[in-house]
LUMPASE-881143 format. One record per residue (C-alpha): x, y, z; chain. Coordinates in nm, 2 decimals. Example, Ala and Ser with C-alpha at 12.3 -4.5 7.8 and 13.67 -1.06 7.14 Angstrom:
px:1.23, py:-0.45, pz:0.78, cadena:A
px:1.37, py:-0.11, pz:0.71, cadena:A
This chain:
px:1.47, py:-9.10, pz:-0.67, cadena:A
px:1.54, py:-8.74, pz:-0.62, cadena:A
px:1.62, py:-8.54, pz:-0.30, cadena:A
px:1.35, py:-8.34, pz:-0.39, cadena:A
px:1.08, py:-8.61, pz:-0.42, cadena:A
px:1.19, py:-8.79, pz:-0.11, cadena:A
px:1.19, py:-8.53, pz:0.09, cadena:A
px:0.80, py:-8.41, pz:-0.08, cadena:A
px:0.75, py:-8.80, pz:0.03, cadena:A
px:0.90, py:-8.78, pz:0.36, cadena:A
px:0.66, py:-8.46, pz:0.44, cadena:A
px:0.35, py:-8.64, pz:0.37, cadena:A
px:0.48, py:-8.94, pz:0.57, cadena:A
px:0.49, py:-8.75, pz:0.90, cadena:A
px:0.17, py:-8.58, pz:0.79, cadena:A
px:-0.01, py:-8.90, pz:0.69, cadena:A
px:-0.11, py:-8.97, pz:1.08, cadena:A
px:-0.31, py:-8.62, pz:1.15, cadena:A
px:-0.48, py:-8.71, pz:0.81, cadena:A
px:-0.60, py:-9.03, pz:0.87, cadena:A
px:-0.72, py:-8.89, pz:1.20, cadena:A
px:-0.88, py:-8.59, pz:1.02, cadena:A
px:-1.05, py:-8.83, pz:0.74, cadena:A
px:-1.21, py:-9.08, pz:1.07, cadena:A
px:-1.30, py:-8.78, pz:1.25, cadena:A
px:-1.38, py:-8.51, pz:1.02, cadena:A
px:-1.43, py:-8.58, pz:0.67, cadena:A
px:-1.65, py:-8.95, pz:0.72, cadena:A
px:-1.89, py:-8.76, pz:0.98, cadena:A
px:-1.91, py:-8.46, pz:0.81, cadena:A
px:-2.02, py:-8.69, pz:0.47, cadena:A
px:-2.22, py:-8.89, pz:0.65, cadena:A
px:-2.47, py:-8.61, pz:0.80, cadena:A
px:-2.49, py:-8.45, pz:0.45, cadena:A
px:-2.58, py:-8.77, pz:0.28, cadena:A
px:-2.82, py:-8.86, pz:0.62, cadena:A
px:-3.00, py:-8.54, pz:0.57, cadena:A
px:-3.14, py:-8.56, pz:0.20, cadena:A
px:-3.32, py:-8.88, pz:0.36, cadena:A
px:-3.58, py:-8.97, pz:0.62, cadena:A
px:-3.56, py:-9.25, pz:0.87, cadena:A
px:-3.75, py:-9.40, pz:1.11, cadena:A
px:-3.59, py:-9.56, pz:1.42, cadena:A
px:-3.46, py:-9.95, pz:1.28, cadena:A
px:-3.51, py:-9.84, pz:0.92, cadena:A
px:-3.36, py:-9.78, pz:0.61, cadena:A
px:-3.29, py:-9.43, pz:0.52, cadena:A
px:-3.58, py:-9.34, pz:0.21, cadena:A
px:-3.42, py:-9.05, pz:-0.01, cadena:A
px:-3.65, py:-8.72, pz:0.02, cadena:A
px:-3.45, py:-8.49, pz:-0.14, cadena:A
px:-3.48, py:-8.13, pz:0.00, cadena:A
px:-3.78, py:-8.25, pz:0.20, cadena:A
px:-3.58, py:-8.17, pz:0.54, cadena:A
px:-3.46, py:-7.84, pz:0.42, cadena:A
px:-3.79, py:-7.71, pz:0.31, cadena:A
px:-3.92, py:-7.81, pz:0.63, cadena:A
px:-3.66, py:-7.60, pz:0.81, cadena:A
px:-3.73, py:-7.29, pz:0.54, cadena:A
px:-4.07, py:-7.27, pz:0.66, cadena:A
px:-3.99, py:-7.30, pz:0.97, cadena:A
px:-3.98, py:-6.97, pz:1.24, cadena:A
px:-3.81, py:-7.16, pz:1.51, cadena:A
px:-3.54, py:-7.19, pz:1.23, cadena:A
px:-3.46, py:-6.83, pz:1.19, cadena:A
px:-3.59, py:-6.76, pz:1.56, cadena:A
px:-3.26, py:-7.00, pz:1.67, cadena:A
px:-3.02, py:-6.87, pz:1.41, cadena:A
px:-3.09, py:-6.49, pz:1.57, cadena:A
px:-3.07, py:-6.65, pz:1.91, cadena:A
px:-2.75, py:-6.77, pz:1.88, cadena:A
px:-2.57, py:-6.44, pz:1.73, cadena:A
px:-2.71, py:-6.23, pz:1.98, cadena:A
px:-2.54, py:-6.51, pz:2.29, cadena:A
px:-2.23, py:-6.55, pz:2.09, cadena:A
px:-2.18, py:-6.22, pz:1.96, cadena:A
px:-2.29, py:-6.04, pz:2.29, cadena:A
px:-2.11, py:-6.29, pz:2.47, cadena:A
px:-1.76, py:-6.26, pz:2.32, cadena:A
px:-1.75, py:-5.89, pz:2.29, cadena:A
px:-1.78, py:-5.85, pz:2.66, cadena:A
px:-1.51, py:-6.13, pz:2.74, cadena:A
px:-1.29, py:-5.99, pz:2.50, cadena:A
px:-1.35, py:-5.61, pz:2.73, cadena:A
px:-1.31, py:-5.77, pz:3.02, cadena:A
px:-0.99, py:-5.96, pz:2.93, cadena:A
px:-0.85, py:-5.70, pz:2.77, cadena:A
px:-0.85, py:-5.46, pz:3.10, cadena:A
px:-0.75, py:-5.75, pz:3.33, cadena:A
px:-0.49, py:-5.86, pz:3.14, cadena:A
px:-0.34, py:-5.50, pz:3.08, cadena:A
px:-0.40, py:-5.43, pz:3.47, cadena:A
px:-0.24, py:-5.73, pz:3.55, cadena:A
px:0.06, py:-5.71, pz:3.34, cadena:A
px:0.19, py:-5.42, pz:3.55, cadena:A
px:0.44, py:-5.50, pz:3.84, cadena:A
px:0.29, py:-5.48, pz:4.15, cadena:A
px:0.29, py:-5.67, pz:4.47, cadena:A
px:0.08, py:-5.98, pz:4.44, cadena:A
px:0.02, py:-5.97, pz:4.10, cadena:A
px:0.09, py:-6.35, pz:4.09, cadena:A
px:-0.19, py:-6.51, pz:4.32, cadena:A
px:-0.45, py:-6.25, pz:4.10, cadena:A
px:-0.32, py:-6.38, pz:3.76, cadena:A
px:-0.38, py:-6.76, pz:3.95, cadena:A
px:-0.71, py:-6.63, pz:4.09, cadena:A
px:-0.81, py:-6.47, pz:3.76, cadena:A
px:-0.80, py:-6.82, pz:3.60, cadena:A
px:-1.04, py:-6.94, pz:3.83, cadena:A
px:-1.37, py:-6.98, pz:3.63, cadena:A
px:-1.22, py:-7.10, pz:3.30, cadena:A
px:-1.10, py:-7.39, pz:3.55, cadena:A
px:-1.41, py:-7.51, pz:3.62, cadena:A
px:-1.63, py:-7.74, pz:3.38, cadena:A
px:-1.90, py:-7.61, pz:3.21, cadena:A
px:-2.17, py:-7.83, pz:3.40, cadena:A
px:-2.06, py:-7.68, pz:3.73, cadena:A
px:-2.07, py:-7.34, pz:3.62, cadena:A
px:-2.44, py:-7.40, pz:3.49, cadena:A
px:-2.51, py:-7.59, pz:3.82, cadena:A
px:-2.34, py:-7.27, pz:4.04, cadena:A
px:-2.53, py:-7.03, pz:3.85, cadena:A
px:-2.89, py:-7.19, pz:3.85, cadena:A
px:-2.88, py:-7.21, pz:4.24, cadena:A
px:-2.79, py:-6.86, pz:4.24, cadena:A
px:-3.04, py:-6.75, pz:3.96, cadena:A
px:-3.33, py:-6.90, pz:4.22, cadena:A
px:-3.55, py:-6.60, pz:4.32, cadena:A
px:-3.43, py:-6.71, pz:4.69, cadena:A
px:-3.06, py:-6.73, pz:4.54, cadena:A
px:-2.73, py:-6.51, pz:4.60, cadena:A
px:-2.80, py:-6.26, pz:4.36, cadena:A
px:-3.11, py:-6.16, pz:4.44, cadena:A
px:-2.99, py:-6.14, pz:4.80, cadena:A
px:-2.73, py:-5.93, pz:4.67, cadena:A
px:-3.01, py:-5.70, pz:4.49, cadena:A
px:-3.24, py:-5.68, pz:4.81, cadena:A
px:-2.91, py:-5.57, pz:4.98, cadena:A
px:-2.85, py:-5.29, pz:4.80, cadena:A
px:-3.20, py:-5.17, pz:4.84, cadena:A
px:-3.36, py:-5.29, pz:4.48, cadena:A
px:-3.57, py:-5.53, pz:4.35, cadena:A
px:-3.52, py:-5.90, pz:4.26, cadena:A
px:-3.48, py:-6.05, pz:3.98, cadena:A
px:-3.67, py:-6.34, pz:3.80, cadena:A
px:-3.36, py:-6.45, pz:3.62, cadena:A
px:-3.47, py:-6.73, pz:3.46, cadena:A
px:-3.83, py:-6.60, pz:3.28, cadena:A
px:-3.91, py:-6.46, pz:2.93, cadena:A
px:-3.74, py:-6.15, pz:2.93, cadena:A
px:-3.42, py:-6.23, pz:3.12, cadena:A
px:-3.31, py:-6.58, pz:3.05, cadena:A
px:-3.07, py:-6.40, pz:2.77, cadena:A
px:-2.91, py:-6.21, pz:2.99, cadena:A
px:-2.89, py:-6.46, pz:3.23, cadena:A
px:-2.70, py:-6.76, pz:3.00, cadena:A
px:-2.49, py:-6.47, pz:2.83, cadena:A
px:-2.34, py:-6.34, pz:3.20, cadena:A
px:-2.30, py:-6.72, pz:3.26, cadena:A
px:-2.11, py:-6.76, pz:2.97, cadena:A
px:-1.95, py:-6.42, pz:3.03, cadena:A
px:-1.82, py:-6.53, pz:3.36, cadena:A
px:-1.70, py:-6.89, pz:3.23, cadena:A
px:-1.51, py:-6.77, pz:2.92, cadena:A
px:-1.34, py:-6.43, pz:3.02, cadena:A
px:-1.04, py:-6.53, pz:3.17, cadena:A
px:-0.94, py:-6.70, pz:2.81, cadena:A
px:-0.91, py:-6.39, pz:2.68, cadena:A
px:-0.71, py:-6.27, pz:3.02, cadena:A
px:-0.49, py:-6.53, pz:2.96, cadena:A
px:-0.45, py:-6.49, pz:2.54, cadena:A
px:-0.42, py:-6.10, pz:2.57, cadena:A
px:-0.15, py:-6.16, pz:2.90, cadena:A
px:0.08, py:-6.33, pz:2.66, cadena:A
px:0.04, py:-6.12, pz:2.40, cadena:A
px:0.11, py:-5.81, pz:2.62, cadena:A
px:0.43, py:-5.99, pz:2.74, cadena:A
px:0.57, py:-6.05, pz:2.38, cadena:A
px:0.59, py:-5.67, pz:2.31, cadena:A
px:0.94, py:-5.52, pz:2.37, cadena:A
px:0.97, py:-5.27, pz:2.65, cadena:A
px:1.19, py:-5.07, pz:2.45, cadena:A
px:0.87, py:-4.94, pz:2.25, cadena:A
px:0.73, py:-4.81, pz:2.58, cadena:A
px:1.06, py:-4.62, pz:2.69, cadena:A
px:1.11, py:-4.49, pz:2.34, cadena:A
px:0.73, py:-4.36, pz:2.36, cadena:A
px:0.80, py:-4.20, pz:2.70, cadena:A
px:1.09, py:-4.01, pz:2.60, cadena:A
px:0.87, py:-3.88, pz:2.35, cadena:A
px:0.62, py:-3.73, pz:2.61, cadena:A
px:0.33, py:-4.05, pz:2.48, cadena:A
px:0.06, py:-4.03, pz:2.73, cadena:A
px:-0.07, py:-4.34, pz:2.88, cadena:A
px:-0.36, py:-4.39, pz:2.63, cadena:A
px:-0.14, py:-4.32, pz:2.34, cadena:A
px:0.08, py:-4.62, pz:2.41, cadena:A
px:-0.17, py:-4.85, pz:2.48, cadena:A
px:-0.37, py:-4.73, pz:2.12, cadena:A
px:-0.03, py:-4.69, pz:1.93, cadena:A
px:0.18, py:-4.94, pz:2.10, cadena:A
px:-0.04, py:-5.23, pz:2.27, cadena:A
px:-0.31, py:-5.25, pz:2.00, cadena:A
px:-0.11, py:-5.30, pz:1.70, cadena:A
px:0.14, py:-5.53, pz:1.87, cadena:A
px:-0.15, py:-5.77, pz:2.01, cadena:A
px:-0.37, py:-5.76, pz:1.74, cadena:A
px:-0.32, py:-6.07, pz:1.59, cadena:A
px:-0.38, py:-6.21, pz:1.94, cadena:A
px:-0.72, py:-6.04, pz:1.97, cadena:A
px:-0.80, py:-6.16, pz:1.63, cadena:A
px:-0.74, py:-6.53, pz:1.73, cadena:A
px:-0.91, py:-6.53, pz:2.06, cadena:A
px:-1.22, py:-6.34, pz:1.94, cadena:A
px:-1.25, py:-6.56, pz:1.65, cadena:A
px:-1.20, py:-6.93, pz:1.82, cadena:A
px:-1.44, py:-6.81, pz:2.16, cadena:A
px:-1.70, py:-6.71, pz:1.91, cadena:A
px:-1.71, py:-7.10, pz:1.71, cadena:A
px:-1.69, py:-7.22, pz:2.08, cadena:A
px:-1.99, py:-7.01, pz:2.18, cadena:A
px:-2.21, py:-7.04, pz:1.89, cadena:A
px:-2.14, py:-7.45, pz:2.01, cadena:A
px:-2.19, py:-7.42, pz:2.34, cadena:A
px:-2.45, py:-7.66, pz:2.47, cadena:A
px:-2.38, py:-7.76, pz:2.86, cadena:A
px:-2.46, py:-7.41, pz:3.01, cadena:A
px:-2.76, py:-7.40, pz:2.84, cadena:A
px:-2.92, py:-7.69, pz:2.86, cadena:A
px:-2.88, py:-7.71, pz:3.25, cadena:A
px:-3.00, py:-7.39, pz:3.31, cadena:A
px:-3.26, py:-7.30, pz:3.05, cadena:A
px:-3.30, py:-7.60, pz:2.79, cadena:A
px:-3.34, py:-7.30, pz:2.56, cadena:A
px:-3.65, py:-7.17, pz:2.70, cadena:A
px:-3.85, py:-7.03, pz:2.84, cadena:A
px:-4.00, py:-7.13, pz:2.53, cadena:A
px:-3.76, py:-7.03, pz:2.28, cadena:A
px:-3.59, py:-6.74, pz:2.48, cadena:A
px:-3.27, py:-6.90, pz:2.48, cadena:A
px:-3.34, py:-7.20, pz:2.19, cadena:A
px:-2.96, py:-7.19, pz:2.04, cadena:A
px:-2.87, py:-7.38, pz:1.72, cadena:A
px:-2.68, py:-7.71, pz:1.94, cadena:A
px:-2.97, py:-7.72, pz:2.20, cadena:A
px:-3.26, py:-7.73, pz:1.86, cadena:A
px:-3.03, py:-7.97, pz:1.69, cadena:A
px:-3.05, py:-8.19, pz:1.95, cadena:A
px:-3.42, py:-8.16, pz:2.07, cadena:A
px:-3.50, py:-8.23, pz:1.72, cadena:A
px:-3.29, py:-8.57, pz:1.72, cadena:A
px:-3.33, py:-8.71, pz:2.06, cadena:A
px:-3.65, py:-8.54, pz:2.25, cadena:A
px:-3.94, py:-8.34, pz:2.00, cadena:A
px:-3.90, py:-8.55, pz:1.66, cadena:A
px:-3.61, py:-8.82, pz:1.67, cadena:A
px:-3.56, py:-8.71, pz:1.36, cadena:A
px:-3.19, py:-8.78, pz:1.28, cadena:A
px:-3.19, py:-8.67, pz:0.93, cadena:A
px:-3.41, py:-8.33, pz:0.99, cadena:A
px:-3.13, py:-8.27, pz:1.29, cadena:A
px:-2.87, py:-8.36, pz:0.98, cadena:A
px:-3.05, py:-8.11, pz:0.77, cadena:A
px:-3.03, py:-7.81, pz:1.07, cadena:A
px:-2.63, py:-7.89, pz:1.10, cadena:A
px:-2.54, py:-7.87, pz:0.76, cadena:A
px:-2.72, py:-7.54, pz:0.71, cadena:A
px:-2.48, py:-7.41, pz:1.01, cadena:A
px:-2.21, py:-7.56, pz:0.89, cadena:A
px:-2.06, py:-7.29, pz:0.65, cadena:A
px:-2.07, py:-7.06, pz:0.95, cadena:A
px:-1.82, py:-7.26, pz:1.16, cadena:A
px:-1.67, py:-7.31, pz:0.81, cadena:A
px:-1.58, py:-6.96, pz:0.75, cadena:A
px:-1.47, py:-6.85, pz:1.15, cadena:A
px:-1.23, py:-7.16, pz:1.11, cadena:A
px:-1.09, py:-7.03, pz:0.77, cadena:A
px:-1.02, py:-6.73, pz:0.92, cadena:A
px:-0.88, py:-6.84, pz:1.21, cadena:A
px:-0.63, py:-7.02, pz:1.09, cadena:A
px:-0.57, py:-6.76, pz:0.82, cadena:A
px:-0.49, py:-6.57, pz:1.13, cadena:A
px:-0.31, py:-6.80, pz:1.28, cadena:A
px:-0.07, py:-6.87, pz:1.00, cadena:A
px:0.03, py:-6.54, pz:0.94, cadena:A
C-alpha cells in the first residue's frame, strides 16, 4: 500500500465519526421528511402516496406566502439592527478605558439568558400595565398595546433584538482585537481622521467577521421558535405567523398533518440550504 493511499485512508478514518453522526442526524431526517411529504397519513396509518397533493395545497395557500414575508421582514429586520448595535458596542468597547471589563461582562448579559426567559421577561413587560408602558407614561406619552395587530412585529423583532445583539458584540470584539495596531499608528502619522480608519482600516480587516455573524444570526432567526410562541403564537392572527411556528401548528395543533408540515419544511429548506453554503464558504476562506 502506498504512503499516499494510507494516509487518503487515514483521513477518512478520523473523519468517519462526524459522518456517521452527520448521516443519523442530517441525511436520514432530512430523507425521511421529503419522502413523508409526497404522502398523507392519518394518525396510526400507513402513509398513502399523494404526489404533489401537499404542495399544491401550500401553492394555493395565502398563509403560505403571508409566512414566508413574515419571516424575512423578523429576520432580516432583526439581524441588521444587531449587527448596528454590535458593531458600535464592540468598537466603543474595544477602547481602553477604566472599567471596560465589567461592561464587556455586562454587555453579554442577554445572550446569557435562555430564550424562554427572555420571551417570559418581555411578555410581562409588554402588559399594557407593564414596565414599558410605565416608562412611556413617564416621559409624558402614550402607551403602547404591544402585543395587538399593528405592533406584535415590532414587538417580537426588539425581543429578538435585545436577545441576539450581544453575539454580534462579542463576534465583532474579536475581530476588532485581531487587527494589528501598527495599521492605526501608520494611519495617524498620516493625518487619517477617526472615520477614515474605522472605514479604511476596521471594515476591511473585520469583514469576514461581519460576513459570518450576519449570515449564521440570520439561519438562527429565520428558526427561531421559543420567543415567538410564548409571546405571540404568531398572531394576532397571522401578525407574527413565522415559517417554525406554521410548521408546527400544522403538525401538532390546526391539522396534525405530519406530511403537509413535511411538505412546508422542504419548500424552506433550500433557503437554510444556501445561508449555510455561504457560510461556510465564508468560513473556509
Amino acid at each position: 500500500m502506498s504512503v499516499r493511499l494510507k494516509e487518503t485512508l487515514y483521513k477518512w478514518l478520523y473523519a468517519l465519526p462526524t459522518l456517521i453522526l452527520i448521516f443519523f442526524i442530517f441525511i436520514i431526517p432530512i430523507t425521511y421528511e421529503i419522502w413523508l411529504s409526497f404522502h398523507t397519513k392519518v394518525i396510526g396509518g400507513e402513509p398513502v402516496f399523494a404526489g404533489l397533493h401537499n404542495y399544491q395545497r401550500l401553492f394555493t395557500s395565502e398563509t403560505f406566502y403571508k409566512t414566508i414575508l413574515n419571516t424575512l421582514i423578523y429576520s432580516f429586520s432583526s439581524v441588521f439592527v444587531k449587527a448596528v448595535i454590535g458593531l458600535a458596542v464592540a468598537v466603543l468597547l474595544n477602547k481602553q478605558f477604566w472599567g471596560r471589563g465589567f461592561l464587556r461582562g455586562f454587555s453579554i448579559l442577554p445572550w446569557a439568558f435562555p430564550s424562554f426567559v427572555c420571551a417570559v421577561l418581555f411578555w410581562f413587560n409588554y402588559d399594557y400595565r407593564g414596565m414599558f408602558n410605565f416608562i412611556l407614561k413617564s416621559l409624558g406619552l402614550q402607551p403602547i398595546q404591544w402585543m395587538s395587530y399593528e405592533n406584535a412585529m415590532f414587538s417580537v423583532i426588539l425581543l429578538n433584538i435585545w436577545h441576539g445583539w450581544p453575539f454580534f458584540f462579542m463576534g465583532y470584539l474579536a475581530g476588532l482585537q485581531a487587527i494589528p495596531v501598527d495599521l492605526y499608528e501608520a494611519a495617524e502619522i498620516d493625518g487619517a481622521s477617526p472615520l477614515q480608519k474605522f472605514k479604511d482600516i476596521t471594515l476591511p480587516s473585520i469583514k469576514p467577521v461581519i460576513y459570518t455573524v450576519m449570515l449564521l444570526s440570520l439561519m438562527w432567526t429565520m428558526g427561531e421558535f421559543t420567543q415567538i410562541y410564548m409571546t405571540t403564537g404568531g398572531g394576532p392572527i397571522d401578525a407574527t405567523l413565522t415559517i417554525p411556528i406554521e410548521t408546527y401548528k400544522i403538525a401538532f395543533q390546526t391539522e396534525v398533518n405530519m406530511p403537509l408540515a413535511a411538505a412546508y419544511s422542504v419548500l424552506t429548506l433550500p433557503i437554510y440550504l444556501i445561508l449555510i453554503y455561504f457560510t461556510l464558504k465564508e468560513m473556509g476562506e
